[in-house]
C-alpha positions as protocol buffer text, in pm:
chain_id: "A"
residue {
  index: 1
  type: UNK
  ca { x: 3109 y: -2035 z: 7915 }
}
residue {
  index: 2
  type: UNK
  ca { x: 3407 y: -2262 z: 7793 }
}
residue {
  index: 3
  type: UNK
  ca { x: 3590 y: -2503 z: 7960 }
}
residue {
  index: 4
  type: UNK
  ca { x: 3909 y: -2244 z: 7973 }
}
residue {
  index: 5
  type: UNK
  ca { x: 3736 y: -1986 z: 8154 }
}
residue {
  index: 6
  type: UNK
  ca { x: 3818 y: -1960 z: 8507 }
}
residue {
  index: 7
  type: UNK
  ca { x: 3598 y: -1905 z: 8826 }
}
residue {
  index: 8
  type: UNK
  ca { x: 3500 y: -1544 z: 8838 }
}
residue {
  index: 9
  type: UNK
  ca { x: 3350 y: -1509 z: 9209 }
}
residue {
  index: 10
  type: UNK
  ca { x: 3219 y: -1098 z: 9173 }
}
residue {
  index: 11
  type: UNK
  ca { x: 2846 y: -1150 z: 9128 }
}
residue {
  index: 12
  type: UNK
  ca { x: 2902 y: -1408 z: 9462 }
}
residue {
  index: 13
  type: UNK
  ca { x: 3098 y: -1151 z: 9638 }
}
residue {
  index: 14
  type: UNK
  ca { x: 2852 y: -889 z: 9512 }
}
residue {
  index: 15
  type: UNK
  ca { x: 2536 y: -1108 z: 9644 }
}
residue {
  index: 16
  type: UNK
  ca { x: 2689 y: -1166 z: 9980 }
}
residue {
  index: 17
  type: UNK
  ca { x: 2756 y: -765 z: 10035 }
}
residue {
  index: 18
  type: UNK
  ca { x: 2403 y: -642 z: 9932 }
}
residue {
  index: 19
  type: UNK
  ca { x: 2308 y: -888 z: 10177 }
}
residue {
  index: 20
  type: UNK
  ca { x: 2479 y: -865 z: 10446 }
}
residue {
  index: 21
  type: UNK
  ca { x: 2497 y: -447 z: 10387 }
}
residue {
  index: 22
  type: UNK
  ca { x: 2456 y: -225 z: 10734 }
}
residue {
  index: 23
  type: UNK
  ca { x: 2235 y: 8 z: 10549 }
}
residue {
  index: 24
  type: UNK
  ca { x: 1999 y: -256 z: 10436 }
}
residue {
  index: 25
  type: UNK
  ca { x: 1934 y: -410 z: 10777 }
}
residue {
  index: 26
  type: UNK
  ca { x: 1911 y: -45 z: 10895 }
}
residue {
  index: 27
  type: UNK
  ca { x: 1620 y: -5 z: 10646 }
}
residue {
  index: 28
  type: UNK
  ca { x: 1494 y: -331 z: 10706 }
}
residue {
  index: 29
  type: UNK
  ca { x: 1450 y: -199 z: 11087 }
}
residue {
  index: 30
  type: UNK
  ca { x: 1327 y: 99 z: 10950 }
}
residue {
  index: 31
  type: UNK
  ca { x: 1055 y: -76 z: 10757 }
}
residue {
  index: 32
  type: UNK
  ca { x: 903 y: -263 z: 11039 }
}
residue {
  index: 33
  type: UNK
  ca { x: 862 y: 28 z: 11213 }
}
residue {
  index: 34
  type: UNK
  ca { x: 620 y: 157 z: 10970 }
}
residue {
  index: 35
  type: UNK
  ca { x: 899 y: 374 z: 10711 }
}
residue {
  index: 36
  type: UNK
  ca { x: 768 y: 334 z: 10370 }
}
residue {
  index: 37
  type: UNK
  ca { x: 1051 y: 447 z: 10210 }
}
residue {
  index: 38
  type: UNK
  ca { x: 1299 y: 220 z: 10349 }
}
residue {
  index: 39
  type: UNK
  ca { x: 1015 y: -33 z: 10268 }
}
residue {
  index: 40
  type: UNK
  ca { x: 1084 y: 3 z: 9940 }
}
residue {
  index: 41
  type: UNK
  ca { x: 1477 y: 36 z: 9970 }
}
residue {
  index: 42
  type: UNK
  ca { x: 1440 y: -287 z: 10087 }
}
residue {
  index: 43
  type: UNK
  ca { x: 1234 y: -455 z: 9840 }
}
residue {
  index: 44
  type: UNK
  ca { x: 1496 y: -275 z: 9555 }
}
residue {
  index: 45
  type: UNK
  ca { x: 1768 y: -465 z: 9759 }
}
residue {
  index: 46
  type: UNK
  ca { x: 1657 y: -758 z: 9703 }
}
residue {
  index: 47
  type: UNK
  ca { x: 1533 y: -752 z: 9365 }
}
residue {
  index: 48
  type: UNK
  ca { x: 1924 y: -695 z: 9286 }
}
residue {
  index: 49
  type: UNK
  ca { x: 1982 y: -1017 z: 9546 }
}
residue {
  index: 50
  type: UNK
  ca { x: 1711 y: -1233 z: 9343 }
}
residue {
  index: 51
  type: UNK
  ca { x: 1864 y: -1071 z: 8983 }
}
residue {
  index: 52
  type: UNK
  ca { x: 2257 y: -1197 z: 9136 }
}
residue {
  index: 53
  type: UNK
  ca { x: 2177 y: -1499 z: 9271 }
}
residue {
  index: 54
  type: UNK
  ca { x: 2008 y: -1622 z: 8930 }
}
residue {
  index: 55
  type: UNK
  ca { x: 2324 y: -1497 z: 8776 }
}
residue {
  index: 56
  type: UNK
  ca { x: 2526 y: -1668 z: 8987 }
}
residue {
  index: 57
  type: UNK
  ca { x: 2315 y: -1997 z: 9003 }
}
residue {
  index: 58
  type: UNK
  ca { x: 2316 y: -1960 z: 8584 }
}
residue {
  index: 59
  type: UNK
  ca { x: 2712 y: -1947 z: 8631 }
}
residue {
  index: 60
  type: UNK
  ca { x: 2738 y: -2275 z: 8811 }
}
residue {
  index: 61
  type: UNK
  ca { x: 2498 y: -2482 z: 8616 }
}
residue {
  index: 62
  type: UNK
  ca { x: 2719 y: -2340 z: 8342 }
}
residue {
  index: 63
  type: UNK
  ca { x: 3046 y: -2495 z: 8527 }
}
residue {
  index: 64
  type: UNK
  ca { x: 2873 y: -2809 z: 8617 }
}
residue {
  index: 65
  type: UNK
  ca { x: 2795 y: -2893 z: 8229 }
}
residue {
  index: 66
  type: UNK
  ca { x: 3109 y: -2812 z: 8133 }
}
residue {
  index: 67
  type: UNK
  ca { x: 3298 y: -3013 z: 8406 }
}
residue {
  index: 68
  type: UNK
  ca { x: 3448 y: -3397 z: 8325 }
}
residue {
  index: 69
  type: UNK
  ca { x: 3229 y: -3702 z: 8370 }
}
residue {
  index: 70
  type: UNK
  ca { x: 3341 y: -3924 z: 8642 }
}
residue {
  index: 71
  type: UNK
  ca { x: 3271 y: -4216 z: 8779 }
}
residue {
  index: 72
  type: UNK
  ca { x: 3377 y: -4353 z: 9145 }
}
Protein backbone atom coordinates (compact mmCIF):
# COMPACT_ATOMS: atom_id res chain seq x y z
CA UNK A 1 0.00 0.00 0.00
CA UNK A 2 1.45 3.51 -1.02
CA UNK A 3 1.36 6.56 0.61
CA UNK A 4 -1.40 7.89 -2.13
CA UNK A 5 -3.84 5.35 -1.43
CA UNK A 6 -6.67 6.40 0.58
CA UNK A 7 -8.58 4.73 3.57
CA UNK A 8 -10.77 2.03 2.18
CA UNK A 9 -13.10 1.12 5.32
CA UNK A 10 -15.18 -2.19 3.48
CA UNK A 11 -13.41 -5.11 5.13
CA UNK A 12 -14.16 -2.80 8.63
CA UNK A 13 -17.66 -2.25 7.62
CA UNK A 14 -17.80 -5.88 6.45
CA UNK A 15 -16.32 -7.18 10.01
CA UNK A 16 -18.69 -5.11 12.01
CA UNK A 17 -21.92 -6.57 9.96
CA UNK A 18 -20.98 -10.33 10.19
CA UNK A 19 -20.75 -9.48 13.68
CA UNK A 20 -23.26 -7.78 14.68
CA UNK A 21 -25.67 -9.91 11.96
CA UNK A 22 -29.41 -10.92 13.44
CA UNK A 23 -29.03 -14.27 11.89
CA UNK A 24 -25.80 -15.02 13.57
CA UNK A 25 -26.92 -14.26 17.12
CA UNK A 26 -30.09 -16.20 16.12
CA UNK A 27 -27.78 -19.21 15.46
CA UNK A 28 -25.65 -18.46 18.21
CA UNK A 29 -29.01 -18.97 20.42
CA UNK A 30 -29.68 -21.77 18.42
CA UNK A 31 -26.38 -23.41 19.21
CA UNK A 32 -26.62 -23.30 22.92
CA UNK A 33 -29.62 -24.92 22.79
CA UNK A 34 -28.09 -27.98 21.49
CA UNK A 35 -28.58 -27.15 17.21
CA UNK A 36 -25.59 -28.53 15.59
CA UNK A 37 -26.09 -26.98 12.55
CA UNK A 38 -26.27 -23.52 13.61
CA UNK A 39 -23.19 -24.69 15.68
CA UNK A 40 -21.38 -24.76 12.84
CA UNK A 41 -22.98 -21.60 11.08
CA UNK A 42 -21.53 -20.04 13.81
CA UNK A 43 -18.11 -21.25 13.88
CA UNK A 44 -18.13 -20.41 9.69
CA UNK A 45 -19.07 -16.83 10.92
CA UNK A 46 -16.42 -16.30 12.58
CA UNK A 47 -13.77 -17.87 10.71
CA UNK A 48 -14.77 -14.99 8.05
CA UNK A 49 -14.59 -12.44 11.36
CA UNK A 50 -10.96 -13.87 12.30
CA UNK A 51 -10.02 -13.96 8.17
CA UNK A 52 -11.40 -9.79 8.14
CA UNK A 53 -10.08 -8.68 11.07
CA UNK A 54 -6.43 -9.93 10.06
CA UNK A 55 -7.13 -8.17 6.86
CA UNK A 56 -8.06 -5.27 8.35
CA UNK A 57 -5.35 -5.28 11.18
CA UNK A 58 -2.73 -6.07 7.99
CA UNK A 59 -4.32 -2.76 6.45
CA UNK A 60 -3.46 -0.55 9.36
CA UNK A 61 -0.03 -1.76 10.17
CA UNK A 62 0.25 -1.05 6.45
CA UNK A 63 -0.96 2.78 7.10
CA UNK A 64 1.02 3.11 10.20
CA UNK A 65 4.47 2.34 8.23
CA UNK A 66 3.65 4.40 5.69
CA UNK A 67 2.55 7.44 7.84
CA UNK A 68 5.21 10.60 8.61
CA UNK A 69 7.57 10.44 11.56
CA UNK A 70 6.85 12.94 14.17
CA UNK A 71 8.05 14.08 17.02
CA UNK A 72 6.13 16.22 19.87
Amino acid sequence: MNRQQSFNPTKFHQLLSQVTSEELLKDQEKAYKGNKAAGVRVRKAMLTVKQLAQETRQEMTDIKKNLPVTKG
